[in-house]
C-alpha positions as CSV (number, residue, x, y, z in Angstrom):
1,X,307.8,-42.3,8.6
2,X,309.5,-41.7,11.9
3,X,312.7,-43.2,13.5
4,X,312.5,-45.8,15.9
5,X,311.9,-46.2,19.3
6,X,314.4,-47.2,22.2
7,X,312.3,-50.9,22.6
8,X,312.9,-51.8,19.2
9,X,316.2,-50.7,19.2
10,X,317.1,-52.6,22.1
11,X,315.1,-55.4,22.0
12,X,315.8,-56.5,18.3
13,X,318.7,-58.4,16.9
14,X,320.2,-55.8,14.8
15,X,323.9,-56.0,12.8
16,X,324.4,-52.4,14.0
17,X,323.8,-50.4,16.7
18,X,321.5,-47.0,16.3
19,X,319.3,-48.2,13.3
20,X,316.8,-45.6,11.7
21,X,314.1,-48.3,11.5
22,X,310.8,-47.7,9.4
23,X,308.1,-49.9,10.0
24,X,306.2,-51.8,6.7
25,X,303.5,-54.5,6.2
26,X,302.9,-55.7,2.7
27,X,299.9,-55.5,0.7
28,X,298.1,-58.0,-1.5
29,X,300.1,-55.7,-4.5
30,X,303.3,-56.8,-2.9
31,X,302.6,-60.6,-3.1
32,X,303.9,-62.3,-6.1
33,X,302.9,-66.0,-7.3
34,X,304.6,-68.1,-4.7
35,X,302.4,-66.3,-2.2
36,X,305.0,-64.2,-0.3
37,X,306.4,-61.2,-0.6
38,X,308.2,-60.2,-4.5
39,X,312.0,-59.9,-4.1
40,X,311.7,-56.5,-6.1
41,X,309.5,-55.4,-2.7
42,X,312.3,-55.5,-0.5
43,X,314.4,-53.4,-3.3
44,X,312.2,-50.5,-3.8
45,X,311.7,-50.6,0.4
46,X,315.4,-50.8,1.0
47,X,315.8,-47.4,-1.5
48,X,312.5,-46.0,0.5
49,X,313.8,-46.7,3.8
50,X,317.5,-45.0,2.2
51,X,315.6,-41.4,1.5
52,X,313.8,-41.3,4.4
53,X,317.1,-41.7,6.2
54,X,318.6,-39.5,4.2
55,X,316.3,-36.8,4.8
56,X,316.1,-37.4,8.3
57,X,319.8,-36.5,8.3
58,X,319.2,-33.3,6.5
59,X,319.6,-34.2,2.7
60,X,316.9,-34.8,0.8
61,X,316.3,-34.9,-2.5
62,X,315.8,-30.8,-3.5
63,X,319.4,-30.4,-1.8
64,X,320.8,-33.0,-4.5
65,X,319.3,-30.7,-7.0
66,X,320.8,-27.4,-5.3
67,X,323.8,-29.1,-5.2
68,X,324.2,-31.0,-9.0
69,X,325.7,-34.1,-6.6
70,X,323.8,-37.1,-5.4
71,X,324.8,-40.7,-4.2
72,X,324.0,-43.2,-6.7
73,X,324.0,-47.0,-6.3
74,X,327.0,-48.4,-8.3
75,X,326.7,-51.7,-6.6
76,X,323.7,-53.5,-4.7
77,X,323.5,-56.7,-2.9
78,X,320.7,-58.4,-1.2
79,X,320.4,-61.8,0.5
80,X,317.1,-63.1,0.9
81,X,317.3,-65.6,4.2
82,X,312.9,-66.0,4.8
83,X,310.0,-65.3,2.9
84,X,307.3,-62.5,4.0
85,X,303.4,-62.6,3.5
86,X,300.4,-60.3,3.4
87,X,300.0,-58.4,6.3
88,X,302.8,-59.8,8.3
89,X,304.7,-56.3,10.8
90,X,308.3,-55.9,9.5
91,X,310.8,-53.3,10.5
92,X,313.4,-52.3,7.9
93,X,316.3,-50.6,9.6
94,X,319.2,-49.1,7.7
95,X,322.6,-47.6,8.4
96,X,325.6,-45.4,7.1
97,X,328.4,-48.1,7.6
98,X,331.9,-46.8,5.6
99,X,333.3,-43.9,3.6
100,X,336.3,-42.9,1.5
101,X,335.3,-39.4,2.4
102,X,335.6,-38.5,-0.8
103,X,333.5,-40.1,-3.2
104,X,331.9,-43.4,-1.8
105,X,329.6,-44.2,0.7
106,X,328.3,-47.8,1.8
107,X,324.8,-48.5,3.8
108,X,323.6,-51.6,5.1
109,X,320.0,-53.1,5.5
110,X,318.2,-55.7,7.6
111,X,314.1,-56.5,7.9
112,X,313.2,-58.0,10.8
113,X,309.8,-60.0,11.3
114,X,309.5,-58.8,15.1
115,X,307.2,-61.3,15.6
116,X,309.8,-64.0,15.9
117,X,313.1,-61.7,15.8
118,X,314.0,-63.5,12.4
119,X,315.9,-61.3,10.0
120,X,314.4,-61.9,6.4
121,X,316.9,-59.9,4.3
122,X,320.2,-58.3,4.6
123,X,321.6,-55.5,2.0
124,X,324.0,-53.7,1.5
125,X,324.6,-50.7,-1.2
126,X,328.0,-49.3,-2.0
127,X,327.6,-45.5,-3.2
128,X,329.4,-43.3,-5.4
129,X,329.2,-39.3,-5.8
130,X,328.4,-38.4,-9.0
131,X,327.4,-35.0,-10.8
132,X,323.7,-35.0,-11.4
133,X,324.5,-32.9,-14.9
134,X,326.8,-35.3,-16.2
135,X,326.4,-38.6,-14.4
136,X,330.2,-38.7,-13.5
137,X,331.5,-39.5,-10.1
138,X,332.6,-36.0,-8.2
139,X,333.8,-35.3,-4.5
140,X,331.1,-35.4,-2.0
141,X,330.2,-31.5,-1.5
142,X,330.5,-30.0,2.1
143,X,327.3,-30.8,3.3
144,X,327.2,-34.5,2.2
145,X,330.9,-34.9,4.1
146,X,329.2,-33.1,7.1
147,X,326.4,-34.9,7.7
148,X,326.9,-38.9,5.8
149,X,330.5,-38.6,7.6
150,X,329.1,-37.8,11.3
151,X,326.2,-40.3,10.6
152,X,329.2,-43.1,10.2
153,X,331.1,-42.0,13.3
154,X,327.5,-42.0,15.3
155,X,327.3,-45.3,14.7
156,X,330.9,-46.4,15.6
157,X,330.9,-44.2,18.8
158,X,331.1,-46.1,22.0
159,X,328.3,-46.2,24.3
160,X,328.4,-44.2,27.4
161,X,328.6,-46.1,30.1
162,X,326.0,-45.2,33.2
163,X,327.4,-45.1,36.8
C-alpha cells in the first residue's frame, strides 16, 4: 500500500486536501447479489485504508499493544451515493479531520471511481481512546497526541503560495 501521488491528489475531487489515498479494485468475492460491490466491502476497506494510514503516520498496531491505548470506533457512518462492480479502479482516500485532544478523534472517507471522478461513498468515523485492558475510554498517550494531532493541523495548514 503506498500514499498517493501528486496527479491524483490534484486532479481528483476530494472533500480534503492532502488525502493518504490507497488504491482497490474488487473481486468477484466482493460482489454480492445485485451484482455490485457489498456495502460491508466498503466498511472493512474504510478500516483497511484507517491502519494503513495509521501506520504510515507512525502507529501501528504493536504500538497500541506497547501502549494498552488504541482508538476505537464509537460511532460510524457511511453514505453510499453509486454502486461499484468487479474489476472497476477505485481510490479510497482518508483523513484525520478533528480532535478533543484528549480522548476523540474523527476521520473522514471518500472512494472515488477515477474513471469518471464520481465519489461512491463518503464516511466518516468518530473515535474514542480507550484502554486496551479494560475497554474504557483513557487520554490519548503522548505519542497518539504527537502524531494524530500534527496529522489534523497538516491538513488545515495553508498552502504555500509559489512566487
Amino acid at each position: 500500500m503506498k500514499q498517493s501521488t501528486p496527479s491524483l491528489t490534484t486532479e481528483l475531487n476530494w472533500d480534503h486536501p492532502h488525502p493518504f489515498i490507497l488504491p482497490l479494485t474488487p473481486g468477484a468475492d466482493d460482489i454480492d447479489g445485485l451484482n455490485h460491490t457489498n456495502n460491508a466491502v466498503y466498511v472493512r476497506w474504510c478500516e483497511t485504508v484507517a491502519w494503513a494510514h495509521s501506520e504510515s503516520l507512525g502507529l501501528g498496531l504493536s504500538d497500541y499493544v506497547r501502549l494498552n491505548r488504541a482508538m476505537a470506533i464509537r460511532r460510524g457512518e457511511y453514505d453510499y451515493l453509486l454502486p461499484s462492480f468487479a474489476g472497476e479502479a477505485l481510490l479510497l482516500a482518508t483523513w484525520l479531520t478533528g480532535s478533543d485532544g484528549k480522548i476523540t478523534l474523527d476521520r473522514r472517507f471518500q472512494l472515488i471511481r477515477p474513471a469518471d471522478g464520481a465519489t461512491l461513498l463518503r464516511g466518516c468515523w468518530n473515535l474514542v481512546c480507550i484502554d486496551m485492558a479494560s475497554g474504557r475510554p483513557r487520554r490519548m498517550p503522548p505519542e497518539f497526541s504527537t502524531i494524530y494531532l500534527a496529522a489534523i493541523a497538516a491538513l488545515s495548514a495553508p498552502e504555500h503560495a509559489h512566487a
